[in-house]
LOVO-846868 format. One record per residue (C-alpha): residue in one letter; chain; y, x negated, z negated. Coordinates in Angstrom, 1 decimal, always signed. Each point is the difference from the previous one (the first is absolute). Example, Ala and Ser with C-alpha at 12.3 -4.5 7.8 and 13.67 -1.06 7.14 Angstrom:
> A,A,-4.5,-12.3,-7.8
> S,A,+3.4,-1.4,+0.7
***
This chain:
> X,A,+3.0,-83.1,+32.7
> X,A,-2.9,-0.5,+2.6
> X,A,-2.5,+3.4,+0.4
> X,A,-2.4,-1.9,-1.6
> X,A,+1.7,-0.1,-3.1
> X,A,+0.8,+3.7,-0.3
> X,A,-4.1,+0.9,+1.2
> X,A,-0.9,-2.6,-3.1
> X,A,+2.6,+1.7,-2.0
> X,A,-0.9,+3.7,+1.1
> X,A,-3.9,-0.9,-0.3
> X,A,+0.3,-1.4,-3.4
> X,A,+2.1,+3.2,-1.5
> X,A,-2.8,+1.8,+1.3
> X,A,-2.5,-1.6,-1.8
> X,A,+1.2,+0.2,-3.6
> X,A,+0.9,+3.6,+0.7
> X,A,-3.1,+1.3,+1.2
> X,A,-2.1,-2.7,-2.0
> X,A,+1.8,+1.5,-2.9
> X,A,-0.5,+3.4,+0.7
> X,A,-4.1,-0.3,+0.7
> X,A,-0.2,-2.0,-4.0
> X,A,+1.8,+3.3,-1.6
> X,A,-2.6,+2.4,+2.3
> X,A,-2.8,-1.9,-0.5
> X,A,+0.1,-1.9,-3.3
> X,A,+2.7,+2.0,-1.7
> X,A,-1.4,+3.3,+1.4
> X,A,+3.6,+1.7,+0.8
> X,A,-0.7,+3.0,+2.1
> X,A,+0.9,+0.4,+3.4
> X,A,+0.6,+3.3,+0.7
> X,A,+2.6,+2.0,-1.9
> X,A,-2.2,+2.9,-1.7
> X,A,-3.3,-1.9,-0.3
> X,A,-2.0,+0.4,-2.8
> X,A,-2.7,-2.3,-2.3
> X,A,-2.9,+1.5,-2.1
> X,A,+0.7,-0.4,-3.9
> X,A,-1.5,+0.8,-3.3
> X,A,+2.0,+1.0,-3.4
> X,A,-2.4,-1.0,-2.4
> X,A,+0.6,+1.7,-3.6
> X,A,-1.4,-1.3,-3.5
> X,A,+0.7,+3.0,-2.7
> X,A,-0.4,-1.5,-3.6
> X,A,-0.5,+3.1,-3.0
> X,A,-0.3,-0.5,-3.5
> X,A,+0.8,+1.3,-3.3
> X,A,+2.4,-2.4,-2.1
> X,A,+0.4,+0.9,-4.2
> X,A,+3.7,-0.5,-0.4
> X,A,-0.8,-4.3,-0.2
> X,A,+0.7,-2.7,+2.3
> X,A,-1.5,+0.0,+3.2
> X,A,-0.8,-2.8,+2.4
> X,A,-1.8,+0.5,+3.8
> X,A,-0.8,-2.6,+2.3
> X,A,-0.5,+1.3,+3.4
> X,A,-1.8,-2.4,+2.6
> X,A,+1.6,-0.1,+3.3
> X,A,-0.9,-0.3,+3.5
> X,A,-0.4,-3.6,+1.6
> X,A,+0.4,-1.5,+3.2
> X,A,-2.7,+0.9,+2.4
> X,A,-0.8,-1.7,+3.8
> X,A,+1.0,+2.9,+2.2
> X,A,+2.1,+2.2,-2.6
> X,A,+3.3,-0.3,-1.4
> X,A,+1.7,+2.0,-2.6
> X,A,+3.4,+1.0,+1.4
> X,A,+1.2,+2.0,-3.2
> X,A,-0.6,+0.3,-3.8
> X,A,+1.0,+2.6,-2.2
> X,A,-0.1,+1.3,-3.6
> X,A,+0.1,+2.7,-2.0
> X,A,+0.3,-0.1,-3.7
> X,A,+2.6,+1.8,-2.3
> X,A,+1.5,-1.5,-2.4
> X,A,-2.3,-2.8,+0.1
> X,A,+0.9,-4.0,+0.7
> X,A,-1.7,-2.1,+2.6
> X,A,-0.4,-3.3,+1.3
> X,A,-2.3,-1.7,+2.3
> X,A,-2.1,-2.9,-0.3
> X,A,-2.5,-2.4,+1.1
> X,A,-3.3,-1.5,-1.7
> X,A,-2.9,-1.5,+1.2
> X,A,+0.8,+0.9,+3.4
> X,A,+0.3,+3.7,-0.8
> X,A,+3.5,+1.8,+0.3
> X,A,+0.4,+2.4,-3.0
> X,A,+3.1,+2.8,-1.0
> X,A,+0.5,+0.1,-3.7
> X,A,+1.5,+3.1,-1.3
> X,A,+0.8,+0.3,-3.7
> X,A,+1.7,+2.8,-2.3
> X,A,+1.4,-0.3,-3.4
> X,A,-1.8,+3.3,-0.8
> X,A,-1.6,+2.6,+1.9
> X,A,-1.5,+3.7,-0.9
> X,A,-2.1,+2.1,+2.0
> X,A,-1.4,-0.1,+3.5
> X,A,+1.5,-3.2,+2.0
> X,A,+0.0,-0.7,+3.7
> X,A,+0.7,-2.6,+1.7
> X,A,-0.2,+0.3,+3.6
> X,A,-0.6,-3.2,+2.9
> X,A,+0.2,+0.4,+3.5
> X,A,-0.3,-2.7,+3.2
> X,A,+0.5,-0.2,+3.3
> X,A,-2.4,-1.7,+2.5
> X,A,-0.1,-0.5,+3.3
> X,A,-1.7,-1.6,+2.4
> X,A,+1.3,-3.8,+1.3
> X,A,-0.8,-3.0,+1.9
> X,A,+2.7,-2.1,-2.1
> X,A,-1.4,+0.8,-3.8
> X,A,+0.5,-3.2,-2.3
> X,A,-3.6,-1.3,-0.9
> X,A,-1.0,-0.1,-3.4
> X,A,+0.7,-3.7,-1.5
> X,A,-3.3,-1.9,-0.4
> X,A,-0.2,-0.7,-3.9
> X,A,-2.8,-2.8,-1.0
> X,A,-2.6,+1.4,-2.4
> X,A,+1.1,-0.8,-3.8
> X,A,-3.4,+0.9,-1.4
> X,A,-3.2,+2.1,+1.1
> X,A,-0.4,+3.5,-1.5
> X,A,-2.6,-0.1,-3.5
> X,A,-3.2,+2.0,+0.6
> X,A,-0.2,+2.8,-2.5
> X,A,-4.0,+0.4,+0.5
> X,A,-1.7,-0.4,-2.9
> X,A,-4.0,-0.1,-0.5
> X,A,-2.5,+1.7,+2.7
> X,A,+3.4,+0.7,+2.3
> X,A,+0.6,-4.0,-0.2
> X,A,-3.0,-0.9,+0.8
> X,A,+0.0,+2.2,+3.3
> X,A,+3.3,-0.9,+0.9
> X,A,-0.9,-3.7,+0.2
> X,A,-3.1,+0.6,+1.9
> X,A,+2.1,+1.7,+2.6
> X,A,+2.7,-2.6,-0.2
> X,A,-3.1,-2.7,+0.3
> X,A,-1.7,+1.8,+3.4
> X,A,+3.1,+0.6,+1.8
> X,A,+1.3,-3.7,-0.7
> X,A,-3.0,-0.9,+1.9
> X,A,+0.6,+2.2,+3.1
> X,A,+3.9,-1.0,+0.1
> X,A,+1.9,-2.1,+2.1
> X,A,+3.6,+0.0,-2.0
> X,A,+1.6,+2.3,-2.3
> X,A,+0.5,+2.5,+2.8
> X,A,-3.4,+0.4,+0.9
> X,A,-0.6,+0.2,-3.7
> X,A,+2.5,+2.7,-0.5
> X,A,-1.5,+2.0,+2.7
> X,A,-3.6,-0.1,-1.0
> X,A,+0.7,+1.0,-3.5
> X,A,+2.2,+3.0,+1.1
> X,A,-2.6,+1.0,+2.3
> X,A,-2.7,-0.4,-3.0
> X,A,+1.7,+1.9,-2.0
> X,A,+1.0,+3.0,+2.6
> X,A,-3.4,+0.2,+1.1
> X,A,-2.5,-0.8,-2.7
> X,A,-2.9,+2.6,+0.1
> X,A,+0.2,+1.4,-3.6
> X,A,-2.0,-1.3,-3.1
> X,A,+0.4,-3.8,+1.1
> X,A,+2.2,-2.7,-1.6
> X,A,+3.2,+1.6,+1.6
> X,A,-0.6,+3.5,-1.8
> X,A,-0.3,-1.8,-3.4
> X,A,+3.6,-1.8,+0.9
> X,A,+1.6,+3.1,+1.1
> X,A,-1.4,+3.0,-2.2
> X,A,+1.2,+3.7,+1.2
> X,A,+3.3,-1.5,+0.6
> X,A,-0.1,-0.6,+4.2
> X,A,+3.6,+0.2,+0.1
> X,A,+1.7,-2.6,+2.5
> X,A,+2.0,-1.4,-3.3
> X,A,-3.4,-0.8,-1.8
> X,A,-1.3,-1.4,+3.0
> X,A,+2.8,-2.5,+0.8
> X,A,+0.1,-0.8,-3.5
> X,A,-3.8,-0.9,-0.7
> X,A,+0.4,-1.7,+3.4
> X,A,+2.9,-2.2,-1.4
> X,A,-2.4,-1.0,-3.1
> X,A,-2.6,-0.7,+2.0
> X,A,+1.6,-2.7,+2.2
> X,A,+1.6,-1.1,-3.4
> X,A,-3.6,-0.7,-0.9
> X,A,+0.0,-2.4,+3.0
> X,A,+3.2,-1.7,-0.8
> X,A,+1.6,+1.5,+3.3
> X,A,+3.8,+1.3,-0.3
> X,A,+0.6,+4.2,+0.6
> X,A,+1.5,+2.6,-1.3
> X,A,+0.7,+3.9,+0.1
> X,A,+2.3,+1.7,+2.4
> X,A,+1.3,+3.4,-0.3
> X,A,+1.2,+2.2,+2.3
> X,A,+0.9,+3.5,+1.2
> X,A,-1.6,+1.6,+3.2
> X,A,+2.7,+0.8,+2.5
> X,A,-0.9,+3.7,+1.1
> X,A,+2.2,+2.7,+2.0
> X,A,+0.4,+2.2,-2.9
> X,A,-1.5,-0.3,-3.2
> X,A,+0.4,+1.1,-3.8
> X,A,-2.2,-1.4,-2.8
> X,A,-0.9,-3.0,+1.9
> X,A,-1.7,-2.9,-1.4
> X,A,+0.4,-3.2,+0.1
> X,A,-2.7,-2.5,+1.8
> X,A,-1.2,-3.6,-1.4
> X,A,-1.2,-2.9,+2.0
> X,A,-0.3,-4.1,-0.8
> X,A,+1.3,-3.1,+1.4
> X,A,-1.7,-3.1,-0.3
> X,A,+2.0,-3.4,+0.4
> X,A,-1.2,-2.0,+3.0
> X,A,+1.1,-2.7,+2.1
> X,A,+4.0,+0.0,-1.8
> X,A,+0.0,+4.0,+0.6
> X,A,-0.6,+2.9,-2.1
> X,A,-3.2,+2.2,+2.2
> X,A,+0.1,+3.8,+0.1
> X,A,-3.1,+1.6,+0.2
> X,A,+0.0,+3.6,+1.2
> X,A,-2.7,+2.3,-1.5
> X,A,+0.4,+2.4,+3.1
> X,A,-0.5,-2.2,+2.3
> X,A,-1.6,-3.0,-0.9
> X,A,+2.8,-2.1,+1.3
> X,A,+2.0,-3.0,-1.1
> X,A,+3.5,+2.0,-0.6
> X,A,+2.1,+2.3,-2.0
> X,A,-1.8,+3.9,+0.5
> X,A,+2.3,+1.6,+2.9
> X,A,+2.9,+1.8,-1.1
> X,A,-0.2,-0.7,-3.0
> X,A,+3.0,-1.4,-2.1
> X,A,-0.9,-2.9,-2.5
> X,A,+1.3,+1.0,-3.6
> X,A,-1.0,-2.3,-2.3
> X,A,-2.3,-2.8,-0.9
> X,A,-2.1,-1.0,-2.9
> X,A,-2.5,+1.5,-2.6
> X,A,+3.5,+2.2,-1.3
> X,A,+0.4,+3.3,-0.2
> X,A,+2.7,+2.0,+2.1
> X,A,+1.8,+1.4,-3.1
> X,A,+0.4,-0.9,-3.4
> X,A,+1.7,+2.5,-2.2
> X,A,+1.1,-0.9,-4.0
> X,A,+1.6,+2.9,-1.5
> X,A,-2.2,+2.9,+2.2
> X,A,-3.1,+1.8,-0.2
> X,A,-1.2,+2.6,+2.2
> X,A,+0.4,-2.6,+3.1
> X,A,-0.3,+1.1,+3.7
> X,A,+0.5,-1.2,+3.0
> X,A,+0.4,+2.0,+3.6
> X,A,+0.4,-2.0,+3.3
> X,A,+1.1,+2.1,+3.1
> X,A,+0.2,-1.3,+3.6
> X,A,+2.2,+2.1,+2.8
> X,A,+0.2,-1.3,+3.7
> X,A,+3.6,+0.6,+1.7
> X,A,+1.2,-1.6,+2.9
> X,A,+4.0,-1.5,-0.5
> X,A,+2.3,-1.3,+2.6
> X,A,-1.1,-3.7,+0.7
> X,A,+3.3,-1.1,-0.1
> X,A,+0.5,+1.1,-3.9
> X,A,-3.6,-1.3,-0.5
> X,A,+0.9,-3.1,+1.6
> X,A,+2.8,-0.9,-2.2
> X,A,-1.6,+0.5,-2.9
> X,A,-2.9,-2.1,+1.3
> X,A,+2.8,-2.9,+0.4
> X,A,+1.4,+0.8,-3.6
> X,A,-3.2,-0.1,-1.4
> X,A,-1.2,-3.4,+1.7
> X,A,+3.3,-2.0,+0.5
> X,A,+3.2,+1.6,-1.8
> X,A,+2.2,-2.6,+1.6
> X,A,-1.0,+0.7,+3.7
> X,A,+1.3,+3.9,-0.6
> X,A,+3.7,-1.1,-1.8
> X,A,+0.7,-2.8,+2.9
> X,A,-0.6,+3.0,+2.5
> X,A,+2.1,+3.0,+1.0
> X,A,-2.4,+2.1,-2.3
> X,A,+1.2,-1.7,-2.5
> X,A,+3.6,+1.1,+0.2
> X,A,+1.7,+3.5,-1.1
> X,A,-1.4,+3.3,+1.5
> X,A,+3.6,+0.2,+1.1
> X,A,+0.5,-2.8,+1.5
> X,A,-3.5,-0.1,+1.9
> X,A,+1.0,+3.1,+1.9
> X,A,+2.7,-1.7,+1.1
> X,A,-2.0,-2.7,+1.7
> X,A,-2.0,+2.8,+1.1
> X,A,+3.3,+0.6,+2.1
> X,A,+0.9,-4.0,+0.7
> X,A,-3.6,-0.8,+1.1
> X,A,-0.5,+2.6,+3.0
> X,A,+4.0,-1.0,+1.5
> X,A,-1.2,-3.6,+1.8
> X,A,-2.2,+2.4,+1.6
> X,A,+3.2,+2.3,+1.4
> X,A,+1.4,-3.1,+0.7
> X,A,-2.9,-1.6,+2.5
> X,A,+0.1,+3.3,+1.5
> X,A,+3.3,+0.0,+0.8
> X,A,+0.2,-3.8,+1.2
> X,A,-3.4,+1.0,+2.4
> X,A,+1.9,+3.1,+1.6
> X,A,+3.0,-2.4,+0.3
> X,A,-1.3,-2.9,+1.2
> X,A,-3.1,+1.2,+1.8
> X,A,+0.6,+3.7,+1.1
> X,A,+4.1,-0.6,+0.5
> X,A,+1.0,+3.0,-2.0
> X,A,+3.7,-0.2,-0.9
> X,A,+0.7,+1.1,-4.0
> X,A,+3.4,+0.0,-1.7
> X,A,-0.2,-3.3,-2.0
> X,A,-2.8,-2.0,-0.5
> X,A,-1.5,+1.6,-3.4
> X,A,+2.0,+3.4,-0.2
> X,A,-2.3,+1.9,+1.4
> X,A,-3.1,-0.8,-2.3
> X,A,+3.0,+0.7,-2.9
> X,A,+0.1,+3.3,+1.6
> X,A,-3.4,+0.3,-0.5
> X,A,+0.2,-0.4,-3.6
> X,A,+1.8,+2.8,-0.3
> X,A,-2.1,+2.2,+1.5
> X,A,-2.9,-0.6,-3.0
> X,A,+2.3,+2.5,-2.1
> X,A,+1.4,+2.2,+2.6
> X,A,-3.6,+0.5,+2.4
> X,A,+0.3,-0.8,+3.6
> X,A,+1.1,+3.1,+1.3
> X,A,+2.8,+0.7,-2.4
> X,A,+0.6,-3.2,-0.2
> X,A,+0.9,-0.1,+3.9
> X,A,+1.7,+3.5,-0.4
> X,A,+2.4,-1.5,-2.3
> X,A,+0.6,-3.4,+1.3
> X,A,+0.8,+1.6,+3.0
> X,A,+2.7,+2.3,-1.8
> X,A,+1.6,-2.8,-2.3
> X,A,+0.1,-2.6,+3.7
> X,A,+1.2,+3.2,+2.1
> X,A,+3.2,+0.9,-2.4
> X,A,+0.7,-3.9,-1.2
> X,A,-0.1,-0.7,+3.7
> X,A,+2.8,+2.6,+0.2
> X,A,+2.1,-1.1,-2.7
> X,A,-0.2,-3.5,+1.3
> X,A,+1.4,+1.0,+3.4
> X,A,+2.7,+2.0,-1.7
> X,A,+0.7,-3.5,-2.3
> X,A,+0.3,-1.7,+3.1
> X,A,+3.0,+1.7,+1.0
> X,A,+1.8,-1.1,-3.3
> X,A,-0.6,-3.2,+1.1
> X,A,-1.1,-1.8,-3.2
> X,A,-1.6,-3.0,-1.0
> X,A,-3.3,-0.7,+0.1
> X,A,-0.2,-0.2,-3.9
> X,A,+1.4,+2.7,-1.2
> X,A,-1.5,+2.4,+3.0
> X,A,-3.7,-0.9,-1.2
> X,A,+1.4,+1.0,-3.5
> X,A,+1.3,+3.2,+1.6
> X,A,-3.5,+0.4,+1.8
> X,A,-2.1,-0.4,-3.5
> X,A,+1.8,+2.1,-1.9
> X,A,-0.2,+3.1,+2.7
> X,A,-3.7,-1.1,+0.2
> X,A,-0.3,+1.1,-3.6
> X,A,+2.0,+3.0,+0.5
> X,A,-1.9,+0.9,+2.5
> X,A,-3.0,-1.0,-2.2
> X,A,+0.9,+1.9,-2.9
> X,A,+1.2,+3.3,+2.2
> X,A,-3.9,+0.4,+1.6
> X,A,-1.9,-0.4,-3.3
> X,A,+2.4,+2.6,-1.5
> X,A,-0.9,+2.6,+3.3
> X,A,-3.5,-1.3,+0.1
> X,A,-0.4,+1.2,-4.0
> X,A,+1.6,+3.1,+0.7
> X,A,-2.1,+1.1,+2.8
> X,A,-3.4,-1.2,-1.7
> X,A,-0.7,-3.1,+2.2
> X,A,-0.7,-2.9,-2.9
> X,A,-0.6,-2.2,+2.1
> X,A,+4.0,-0.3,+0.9
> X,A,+0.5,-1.1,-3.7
> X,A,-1.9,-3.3,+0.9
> X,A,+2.9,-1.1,+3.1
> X,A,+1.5,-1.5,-3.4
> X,A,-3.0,-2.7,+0.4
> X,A,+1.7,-1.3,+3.5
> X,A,+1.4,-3.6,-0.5
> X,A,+3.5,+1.1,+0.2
> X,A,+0.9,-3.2,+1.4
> X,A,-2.5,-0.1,+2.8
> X,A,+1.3,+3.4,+1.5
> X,A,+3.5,-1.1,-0.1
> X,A,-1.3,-3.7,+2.4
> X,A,-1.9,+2.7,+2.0
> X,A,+3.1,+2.2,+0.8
> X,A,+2.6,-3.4,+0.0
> X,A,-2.8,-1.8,+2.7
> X,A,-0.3,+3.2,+2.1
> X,A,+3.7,+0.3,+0.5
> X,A,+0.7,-3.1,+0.9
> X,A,-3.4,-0.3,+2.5
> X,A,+1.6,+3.7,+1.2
> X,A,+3.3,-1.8,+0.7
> X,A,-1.1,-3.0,+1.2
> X,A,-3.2,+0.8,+2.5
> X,A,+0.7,+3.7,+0.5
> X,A,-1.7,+3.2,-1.8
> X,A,-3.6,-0.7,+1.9
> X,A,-0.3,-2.9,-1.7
> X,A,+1.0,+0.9,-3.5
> X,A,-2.5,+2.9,+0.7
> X,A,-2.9,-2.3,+1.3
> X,A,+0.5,-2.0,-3.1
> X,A,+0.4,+2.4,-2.8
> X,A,-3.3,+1.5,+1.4
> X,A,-1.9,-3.2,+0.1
> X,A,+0.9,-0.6,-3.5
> X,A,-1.1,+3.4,-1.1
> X,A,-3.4,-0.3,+1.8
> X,A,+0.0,-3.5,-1.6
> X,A,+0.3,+1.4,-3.4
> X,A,-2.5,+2.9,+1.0
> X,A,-2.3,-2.0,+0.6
> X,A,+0.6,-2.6,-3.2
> X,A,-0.2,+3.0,-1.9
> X,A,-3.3,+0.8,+0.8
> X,A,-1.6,-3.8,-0.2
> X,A,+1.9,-0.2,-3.5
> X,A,-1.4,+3.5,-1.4
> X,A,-3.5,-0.5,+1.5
> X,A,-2.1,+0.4,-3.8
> X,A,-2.0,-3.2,+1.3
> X,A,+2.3,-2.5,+0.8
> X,A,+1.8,+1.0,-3.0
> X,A,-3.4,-0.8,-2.5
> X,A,-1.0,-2.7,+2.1
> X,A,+3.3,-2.0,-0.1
> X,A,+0.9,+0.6,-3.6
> X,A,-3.9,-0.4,-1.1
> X,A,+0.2,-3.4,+2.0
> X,A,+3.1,-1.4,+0.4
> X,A,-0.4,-3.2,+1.3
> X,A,-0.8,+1.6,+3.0
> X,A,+3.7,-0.5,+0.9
> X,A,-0.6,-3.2,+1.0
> X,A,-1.9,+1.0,+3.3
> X,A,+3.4,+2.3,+0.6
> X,A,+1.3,-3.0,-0.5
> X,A,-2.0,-1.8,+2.5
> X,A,+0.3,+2.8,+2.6
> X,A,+4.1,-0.2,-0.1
> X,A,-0.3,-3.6,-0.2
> X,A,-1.9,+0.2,+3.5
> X,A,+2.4,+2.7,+1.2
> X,A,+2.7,-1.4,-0.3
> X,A,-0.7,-2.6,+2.6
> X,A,-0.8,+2.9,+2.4
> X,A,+1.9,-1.1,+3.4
> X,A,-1.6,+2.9,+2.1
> X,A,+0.7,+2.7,+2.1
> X,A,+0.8,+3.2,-1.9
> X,A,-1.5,+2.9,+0.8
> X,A,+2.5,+2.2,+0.9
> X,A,+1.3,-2.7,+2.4
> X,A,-3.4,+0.0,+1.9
> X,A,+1.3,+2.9,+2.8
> X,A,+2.4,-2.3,+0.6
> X,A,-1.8,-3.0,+0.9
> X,A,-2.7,+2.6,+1.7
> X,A,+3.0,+0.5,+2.7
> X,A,+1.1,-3.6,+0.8
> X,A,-3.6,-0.6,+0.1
> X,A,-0.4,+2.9,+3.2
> X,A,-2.5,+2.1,-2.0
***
């Protein structure tokens, strides 16, 4: 295989994995950093009534999908009542009913929102039918004058839309608008006279409602604003602003002349809206996003598997890491280790154990096995049976400190158990035989690379970021991938070879 080939190969891994990884930080909107945060809001609808030991049957309208917003969790809170969700007229809806019901009843709503650049957009639903004008007589009459002079001074239904909101926000009072509106001002009766009035003008619109995003609120209120259909879109119109789009933060709840509620079987009906600001770990908030938008993206991922299971990969993930580190120190620096991968094994065991003790007793358990091997030397047995001999003294040995450890306080000797058993028993069998073969020195030198080797792995693998950031974005592998791939046709000089080559150079 020519270098060109492995470049093309390492280059292309490279690609999907960090092309990957930008789409799930930019467009998916996984976090980065471990501990990071995103602003939410639990929004809270608190239904009361009183029931009179009859039937009872609520429908609840709930939130929509708004540009900029997703709902990343529902929830619901109502004893002994059933529910079920559904969809009219564009409008999602919970149902709750009860056979019979006495007394005060609560039924209890809460959402929550956050802030995203992927949020589904809102399907674009032809008009059916325009809204019917309910103005009768000397109302009428005004209403189609308006609907006549702002037809004139309109370009398209969004310019008509935003002329007649205007009108009807800032009509000096005692002209045609006053006589429309009466003493109710309120942003509902605004957006629906303007509705009627482009229904007048045979132009498509309809209510909006909405709740007010806010810190920290109780006994908020919800806000109104129209949409007019234009050009094969549905127009917002905000009354803040006086610009084409949905009010900001505000989450669109339903749409239509409808009411929010509708009780049968209640009287006494009240409803409460609270809003509370909080600030959740992105990555939770980001999975929920996902859930919320596209189910089937989450379940084909590692999210989607057992909590059990995902900390396990949690472990996996962060190990191609040990292992570039140890082919680099290898390959590049020239450190000798005791196997190829024993020494990032080592490492493992020193998650449960810490470093420190962790050194302390795999110094202890190499120290004596060493000893027992030498004696098992002299009884001259097969190579078999002696690593059988080796592992079981290993777990002797094993056993004996955690009981000692316990019994002197130090807990941390309990977690020696953690070692692989069978890793420690190589370790002792290879440092023998490199002791018998080569000499003591370099058994030593050996045995002291590996440990700084898995000193070192140790610390990559349990660095909090690395950890997030590979598990959060796995495909990321693929540029470890690459970066072995490229290293392993490294024909260079080593770095501990370099004095060498320094003296037949005469420097």
């Amino acid at each position: 295989m020519n270098k060109r080939h492995l470049y093309f190969l390492a280059g292309f891994l490279c690609v999907i994995g960090v092309g990957i990884t930008l789409i799930r930080v930019f467009i998916l909107e996984f976090p980065l950093l471990p501990q990071q945060t995103v602003e939410t809001w639990r929004v809270e609808a608190r239904v009361q009534f009183e029931a009179a030991n009859k039937p009872v049957r609520v429908e609840m309208k709930l939130p929509l999908d708004t540009p900029g917003m997703t709902a990343i969790s529902e929830s619901f809170v109502a004893a002994g009542y059933g529910r079920n969700t559904r969809q009219r007229e564009g409008n999602r809806f919970a149902v709750f009913t009860k056979r019979k019901a006495e007394g005060r009843q609560v039924l209890l709503f809460q959402t929550v929102i956050r802030r995203t650049r992927s949020a589904a957009s809102p399907v674009v639903e032809e008009p059916t039918r325009l809204e019917r004008a309910t103005f009768t007589g000397a109302r009428l009459d005004a209403a189609r004058a308006l609907a006549d002079e702002i037809d004139g001074a309109s370009a398209d239904n969004r310019s008509f839309q935003n002329l007649v909101s205007r009108r009807l926000a800032d009509d000096p009072a005692g002209g045609g608008v006053a006589l429309l509106l009466g003493d109710d001002r309120s942003s509902r009766n605004v957006a629906r006279t303007a509705v009627q009035i482009m229904a007048l003008a045979n132009i498509p619109a309809r209510e909006v409602h909405g709740f007010k995003l806010t810190p920290d609120r109780r006994g908020g209120q919800l806000t109104h604003w129209t949409e007019v259909f234009d050009q094969g879109a549905w127009v917002p119109f905000d009354p803040e602003t006086g610009s084409n789009r949905t009010p900001v933060d505000t989450v669109t709840w339903w749409r239509g002349p409808s009411r929010f509620l509708s009780v049968q079987g209640g009287v006494g009906v009240s409803v409460d809206f609270a809003v509370r600001r909080t600030f959740e770990f992105a990555l939770r908030s980001a999975i929920g996003q996902q859930k919320a938008l596209n189910k089937q993206l989450i379940d084909f991922s590692v999210f989607g598997l057992p909590l059990q299971t995902q900390e396990i990969y949690r472990i996996l993930f962060v190990l191609p890491f040990g292992i570039l580190l140890i082919a680099l120190l290898r390959n590049v620096v020239g450190i000798k280790t005791i196997g190829t991968f024993m020494p990032v094994l080592i490492a493992l065991g020193f998650r449960d154990t810490g470093l420190v003790w962790g050194i302390i007793l795999f110094g202890i358990v190499v120290v004596c096995g060493l000893a027992v091997r030498a004696y098992m030397e002299q009884l001259k047995l097969l190579m078999v049976p002696r690593l059988a001999t080796v592992a079981t003294v290993v777990i002797i040995l094993m056993a004996a400190l955690s009981i000692i450890s316990f019994n002197l306080g130090v807990e941390r000797g309990l977690s020696i158990g953690l070692f692989p058993i069978v890793i420690l028993t190589m370790a002792i069998e290879r440092i023998s035989t490199i002791w018998e073969e080569r000499g003591g020195k370099e058994a030593l030198h050996q045995a002291g690379g590996s440990l700084f080797v898995a000193i070192l792995a140790f610390i990559l693998m349990n660095w909090t970021f690395l950890q997030h950031f590979i598990f959060v974005f796995p495909e990321f592998l693929l540029v470890v991938l690459a970066a072995l791939v490229m290293l392993g046709r490294y024909s260079g000089y080593r770095l501990t070879e370099l004095p060498r080559f320094t003296v037949l150079a005469g420097k």
